[in-house]
C-alpha positions, -999 to +999 in steps of 0.1 A: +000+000+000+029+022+010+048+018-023+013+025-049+009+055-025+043+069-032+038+061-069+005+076-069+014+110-050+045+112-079+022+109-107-008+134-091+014+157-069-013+152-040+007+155-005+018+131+024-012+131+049-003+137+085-039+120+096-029+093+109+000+112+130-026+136+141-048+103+152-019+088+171-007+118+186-049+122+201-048+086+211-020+087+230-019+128+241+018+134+230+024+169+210+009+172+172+041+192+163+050+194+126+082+177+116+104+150+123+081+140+158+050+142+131+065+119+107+075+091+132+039+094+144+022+090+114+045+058+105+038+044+136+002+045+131+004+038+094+025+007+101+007-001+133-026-001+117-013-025+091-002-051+110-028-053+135-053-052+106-030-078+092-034-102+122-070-102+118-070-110+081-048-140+093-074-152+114-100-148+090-079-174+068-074-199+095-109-200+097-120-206+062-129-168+053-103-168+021-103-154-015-118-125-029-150-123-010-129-123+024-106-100+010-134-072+000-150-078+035-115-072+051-111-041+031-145-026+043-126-035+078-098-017+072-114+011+057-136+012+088-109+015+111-093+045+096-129+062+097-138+057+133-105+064+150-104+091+128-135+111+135-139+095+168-105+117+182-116+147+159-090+145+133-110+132+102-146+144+085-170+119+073-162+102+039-193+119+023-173+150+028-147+143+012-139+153-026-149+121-044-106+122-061-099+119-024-123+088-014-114+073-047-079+075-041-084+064-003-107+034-017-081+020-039-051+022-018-070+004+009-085-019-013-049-027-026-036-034+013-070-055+020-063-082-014-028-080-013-029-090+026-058-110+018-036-133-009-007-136+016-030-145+046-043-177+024-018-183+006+006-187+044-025-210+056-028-229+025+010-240+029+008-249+066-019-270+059 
């Protein structure tokens, strides 16, 4: 997800967002200072997000929830998660809000991290079985 961001904000220009800094920095009550604090915030959640996420995805494969039809569920998951801790510390606005470019843009790049996870969650159950 992290790389096809990168990619995508080279080809449109658009910004890094410091949301899920901002998110971190409510959820925990430490300083939502610009700069080098900021940026190790907003990896922490980024990357912290991911993996928990990640966790759960693996579970959903150990159960039998696999393929494509786990993997859009998961998304909606993930995609959930951003929008509650989001709004719930303040930080975010509803996705109706948003400029559809935006919610397009944050609808593929999650739905990128939900099959890609998704195909490495079944595919590690499908060899330990």
């Amino acid at each position: 997800m992290t790389v096809g961001e990168k990619i995508e904000q080279a080809v449109t220009g658009r910004p890094n967002s410091h949301v899920p800094g901002r998110v971190l920095a409510r959820l925990t009550g430490a300083s939502e200072s610009a700069g080098q604090h900021s940026t190790a915030l907003n990896w922490a959640m980024h990357f912290g997000q991911d993996i928990a996420l990640g966790v759960l995805r693996s579970v959903m494969a150990e159960v039998g929830l696999r393929g494509p039809l786990a993997s859009s569920k998961f998304t909606v998951v993930r995609l959930t998660n951003d929008q509650i801790l989001e709004n719930a510390t303040g930080v975010g606005a509803p996705p109706q809000t948003w400029p559809r470019s935006e919610l397009a843009i944050d609808v593929l790049h999650k739905s990128v991290y939900g099959f890609v996870t998704g195909a490495v969650a079944d595919a590690a159950v499908t060899v330990s079985v």
